[in-house]
N, C-alpha and C positions, 0 to 999 in steps of 0.2 A: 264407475264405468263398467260397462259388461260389453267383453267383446263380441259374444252372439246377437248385441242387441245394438251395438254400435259401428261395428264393422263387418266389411260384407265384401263379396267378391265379385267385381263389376262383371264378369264372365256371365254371371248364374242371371242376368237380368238380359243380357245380349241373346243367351241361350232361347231364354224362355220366350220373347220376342220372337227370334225365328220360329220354333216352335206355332206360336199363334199364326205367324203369319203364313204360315204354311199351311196352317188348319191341320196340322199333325196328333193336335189334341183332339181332333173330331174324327181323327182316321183309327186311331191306338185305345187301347186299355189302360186307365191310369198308371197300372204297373208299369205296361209297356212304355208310357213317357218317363215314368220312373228311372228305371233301367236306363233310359237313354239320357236324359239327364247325366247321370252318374259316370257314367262313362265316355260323355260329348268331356264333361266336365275333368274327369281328372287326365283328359288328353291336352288340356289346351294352358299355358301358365295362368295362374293366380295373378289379376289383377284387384289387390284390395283397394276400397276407401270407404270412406264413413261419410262424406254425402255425396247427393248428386252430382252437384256444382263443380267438386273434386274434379271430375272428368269433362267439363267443361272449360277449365283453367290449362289443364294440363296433358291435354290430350290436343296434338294437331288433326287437321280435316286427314289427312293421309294416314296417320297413327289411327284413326278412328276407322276408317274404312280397310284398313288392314285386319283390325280387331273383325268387323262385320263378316270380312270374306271368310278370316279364317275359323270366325263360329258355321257360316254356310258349308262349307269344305269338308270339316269336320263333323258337324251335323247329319250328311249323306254319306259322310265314310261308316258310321256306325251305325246312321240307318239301315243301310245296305247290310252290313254285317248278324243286325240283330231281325232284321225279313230273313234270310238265309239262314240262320240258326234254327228261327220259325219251321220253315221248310222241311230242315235235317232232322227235328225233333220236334214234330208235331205236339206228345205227348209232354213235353217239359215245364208246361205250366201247369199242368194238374199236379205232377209230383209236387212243384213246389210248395202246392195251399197243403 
């Protein structure tokens, strides 16, 4: 068993869903979903499991739409945060290449 390849953190798939359904991938620079990723992510607890089904057993309709809101929430919180960095430092992606 390899844990990279058999367990995973239901968060990173809730994330990335918003993400799409927002079309935020069609608005950003891969880095920039990057970035946002990263730090949607280590805002919100670690929900691990190793399959889908997992969270279909053990997750109520309420525990799930808790999960949903709070990737939304969280999602716009560091949206917001990383447009307004944008702003304040125009030049900050070129440093970084």
């Amino acid at each position: 068993m390899s844990v990279n390849d058999d367990i995973r953190n239901y968060y990173e798939q809730l994330v990335m869903e918003h993400i799409y359904a927002q079309d935020l991938h069609l608005r950003f620079e891969k880095e920039f979903i990057a970035d946002l990723c990263c730090l949607v992510l280590n805002k919100l607890p670690p929900r691990y499991i190793r399959y889908e089904v997992d969270m279909a057993f053990f997750l109520s309709q309420q525990e799930r739409a808790d999960m949903n809101e709070r990737v939304k929430e969280t999602v716009q919180s560091v949206l917001t945060y990383l447009e307004q960095r944008q702003k304040d430092n125009p030049n900050e992606e070129e440093r970084r290449r």
